[in-house]
C-alpha positions as CSV (number, residue, x, y, z in Angstrom):
1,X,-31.0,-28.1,-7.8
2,X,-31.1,-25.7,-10.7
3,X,-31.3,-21.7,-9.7
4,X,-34.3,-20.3,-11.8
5,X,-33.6,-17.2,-13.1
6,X,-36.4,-14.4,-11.7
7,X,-38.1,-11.2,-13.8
8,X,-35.5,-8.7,-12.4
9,X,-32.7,-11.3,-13.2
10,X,-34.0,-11.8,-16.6
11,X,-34.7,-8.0,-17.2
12,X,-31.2,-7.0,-16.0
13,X,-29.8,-9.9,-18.1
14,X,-31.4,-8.8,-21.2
15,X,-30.5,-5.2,-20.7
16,X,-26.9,-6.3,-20.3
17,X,-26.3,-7.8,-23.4
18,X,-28.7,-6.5,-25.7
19,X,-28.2,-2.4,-24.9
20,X,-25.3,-0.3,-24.5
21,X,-25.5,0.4,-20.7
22,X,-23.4,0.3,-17.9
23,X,-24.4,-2.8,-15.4
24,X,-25.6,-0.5,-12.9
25,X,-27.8,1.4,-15.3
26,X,-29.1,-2.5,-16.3
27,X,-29.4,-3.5,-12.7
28,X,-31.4,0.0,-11.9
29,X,-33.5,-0.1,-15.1
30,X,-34.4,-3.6,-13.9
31,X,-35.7,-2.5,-10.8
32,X,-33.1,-3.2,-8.3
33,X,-32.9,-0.4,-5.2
34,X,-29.0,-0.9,-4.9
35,X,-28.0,-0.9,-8.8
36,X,-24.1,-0.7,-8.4
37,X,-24.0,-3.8,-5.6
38,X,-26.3,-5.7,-7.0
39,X,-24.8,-5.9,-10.7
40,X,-21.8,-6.3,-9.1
41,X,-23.1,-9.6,-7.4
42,X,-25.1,-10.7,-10.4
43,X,-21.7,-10.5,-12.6
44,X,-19.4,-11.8,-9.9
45,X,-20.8,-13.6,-7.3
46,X,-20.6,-17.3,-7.6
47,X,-24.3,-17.3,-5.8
48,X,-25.6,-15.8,-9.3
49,X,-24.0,-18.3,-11.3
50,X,-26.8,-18.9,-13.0
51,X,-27.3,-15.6,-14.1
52,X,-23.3,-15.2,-15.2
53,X,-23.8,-18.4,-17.3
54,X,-27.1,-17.3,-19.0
55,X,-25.3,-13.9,-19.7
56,X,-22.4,-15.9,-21.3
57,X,-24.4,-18.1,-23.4
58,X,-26.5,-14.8,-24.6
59,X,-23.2,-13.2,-25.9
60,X,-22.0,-15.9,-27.1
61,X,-24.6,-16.4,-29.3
62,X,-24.6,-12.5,-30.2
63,X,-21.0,-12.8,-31.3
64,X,-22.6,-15.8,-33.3
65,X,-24.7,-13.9,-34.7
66,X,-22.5,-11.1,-35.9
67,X,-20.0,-13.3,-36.5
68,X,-17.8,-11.1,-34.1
69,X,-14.9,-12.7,-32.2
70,X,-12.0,-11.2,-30.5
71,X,-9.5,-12.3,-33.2
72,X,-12.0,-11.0,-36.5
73,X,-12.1,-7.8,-34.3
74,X,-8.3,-7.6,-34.3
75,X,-8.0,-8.9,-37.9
76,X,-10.2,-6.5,-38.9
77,X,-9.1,-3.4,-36.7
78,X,-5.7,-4.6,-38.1
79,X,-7.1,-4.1,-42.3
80,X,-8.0,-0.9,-41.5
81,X,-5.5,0.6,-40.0
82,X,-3.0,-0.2,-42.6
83,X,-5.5,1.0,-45.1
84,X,-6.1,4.2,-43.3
85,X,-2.7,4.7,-43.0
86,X,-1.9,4.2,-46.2
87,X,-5.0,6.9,-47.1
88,X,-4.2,8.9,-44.3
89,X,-7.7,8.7,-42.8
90,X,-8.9,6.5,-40.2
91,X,-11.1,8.2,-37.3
92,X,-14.1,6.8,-39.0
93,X,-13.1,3.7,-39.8
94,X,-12.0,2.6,-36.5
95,X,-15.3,4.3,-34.9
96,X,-16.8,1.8,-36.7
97,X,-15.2,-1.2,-36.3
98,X,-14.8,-0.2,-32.2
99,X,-18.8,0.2,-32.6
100,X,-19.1,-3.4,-34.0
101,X,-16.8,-5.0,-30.7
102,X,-19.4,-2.9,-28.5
103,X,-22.1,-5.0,-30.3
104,X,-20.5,-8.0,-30.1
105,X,-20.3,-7.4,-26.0
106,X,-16.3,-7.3,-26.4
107,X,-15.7,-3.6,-25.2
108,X,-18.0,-1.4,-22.6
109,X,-18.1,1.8,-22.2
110,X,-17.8,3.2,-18.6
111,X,-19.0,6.6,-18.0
112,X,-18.6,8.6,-14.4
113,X,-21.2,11.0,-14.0
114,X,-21.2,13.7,-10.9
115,X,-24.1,15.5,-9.8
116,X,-23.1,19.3,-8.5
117,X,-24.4,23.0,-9.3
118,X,-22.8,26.1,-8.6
119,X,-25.5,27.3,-6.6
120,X,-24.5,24.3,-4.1
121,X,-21.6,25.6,-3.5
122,X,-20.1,28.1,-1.3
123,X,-18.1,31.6,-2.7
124,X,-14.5,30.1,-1.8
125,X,-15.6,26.8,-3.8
126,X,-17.0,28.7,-7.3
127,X,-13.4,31.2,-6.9
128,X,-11.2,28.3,-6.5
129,X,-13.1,26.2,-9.6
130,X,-12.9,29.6,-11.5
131,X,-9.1,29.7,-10.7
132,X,-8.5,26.1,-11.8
133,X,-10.4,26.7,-15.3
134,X,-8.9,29.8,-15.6
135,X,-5.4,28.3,-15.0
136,X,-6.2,25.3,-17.5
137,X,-7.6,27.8,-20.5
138,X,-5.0,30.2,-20.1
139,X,-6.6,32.9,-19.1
140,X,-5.8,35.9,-16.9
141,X,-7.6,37.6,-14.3
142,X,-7.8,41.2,-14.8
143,X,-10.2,43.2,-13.0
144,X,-11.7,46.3,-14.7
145,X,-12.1,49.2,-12.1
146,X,-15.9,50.2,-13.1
147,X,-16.4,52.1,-10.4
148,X,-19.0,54.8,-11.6
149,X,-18.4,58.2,-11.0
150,X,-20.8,60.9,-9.3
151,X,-22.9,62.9,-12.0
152,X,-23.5,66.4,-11.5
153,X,-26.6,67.5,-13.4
154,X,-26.9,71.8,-12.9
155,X,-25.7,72.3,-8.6
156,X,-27.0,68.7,-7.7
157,X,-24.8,65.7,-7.3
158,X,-26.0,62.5,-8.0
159,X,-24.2,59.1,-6.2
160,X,-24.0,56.1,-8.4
161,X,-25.2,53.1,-6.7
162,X,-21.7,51.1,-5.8
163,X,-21.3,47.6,-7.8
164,X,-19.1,45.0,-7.6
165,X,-15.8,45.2,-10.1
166,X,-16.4,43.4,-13.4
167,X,-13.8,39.8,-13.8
168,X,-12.8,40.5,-17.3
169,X,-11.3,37.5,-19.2
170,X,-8.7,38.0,-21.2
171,X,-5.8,35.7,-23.3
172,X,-2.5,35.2,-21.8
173,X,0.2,35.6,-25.2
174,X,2.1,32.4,-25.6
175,X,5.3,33.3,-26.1
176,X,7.1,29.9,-26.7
């Protein structure tokens, strides 16, 4: 017996091929409460082959469409490097062509995304993130005694109100 293919299926299907989004993003925009798992499943499970073939036939019939295969990808990507080289610009052209395989459902792009604020985390996390970047920019931590001095105004003395030093940022000299 045949496997119909149901709304969420069909929504998570079309989302797949026709947008550039990550299968969990397609799974969770089609509804699903367990995005990651379940477009997983759909793409890999043979219980879902139903859905995997419908997927395959829809690209297919992109790269159809576009007239988009691996090898005119490669052929094509090939052109234009040697012409780019030979010009001695090619950023754009290859954006371009990579943009066309994205279409085609050749290539897809992953992205990692972590949730976090400073205010979630505790002083000795923020220092030791503030080391790191400081440590990958090159910078060096001075700190700038700003330590106010008592005023005298006539025979009264007036306390400044204490404050924390200032972190000054300043460029290490590369002496290579």
């Amino acid at each position: 017996m045949k496997k119909k293919i149901t709304k969420k299926q069909r929504a998570f299907i079309d989302l797949y091929v026709f947008e550039d989004l990550g299968q969990g993003e397609c799974a969770f925009r089609a509804g699903y409460k367990n995005p990651d798992i379940i477009a997983h499943r759909l793409l890999n499970d043979p219980q879902y082959e139903h859905v995997q073939n419908k997927v395959q036939q829809l690209q297919d019939r992109q790269r159809q469409k576009y007239e988009i295969t691996f090898e005119k990808v490669a052929e094509d990507l090939k052109k234009i490097r040697d012409a780019a080289m030979d010009d001695g610009v090619f950023g754009a052209a290859v954006a371009a062509e990579l943009g066309r395989a994205k279409l085609g459902g050749l290539m897809v792009d992953r992205k990692e995304v972590k949730y976090g604020k400073i205010d979630q985390m505790d002083r000795e996390q923020v220092e030791a993130r503030l080391a790191n970047l400081m440590k990958q920019n090159k910078l060096a931590n001075v700190v700038k005694d700003v330590t106010p001095k008592p005023e005298v105004i006539g025979s009264e003395v007036i306390e400044p109100e204490l404050v924390e030093p200032e972190l000054v940022e300043v460029l290490e000299d590369d002496e290579d």
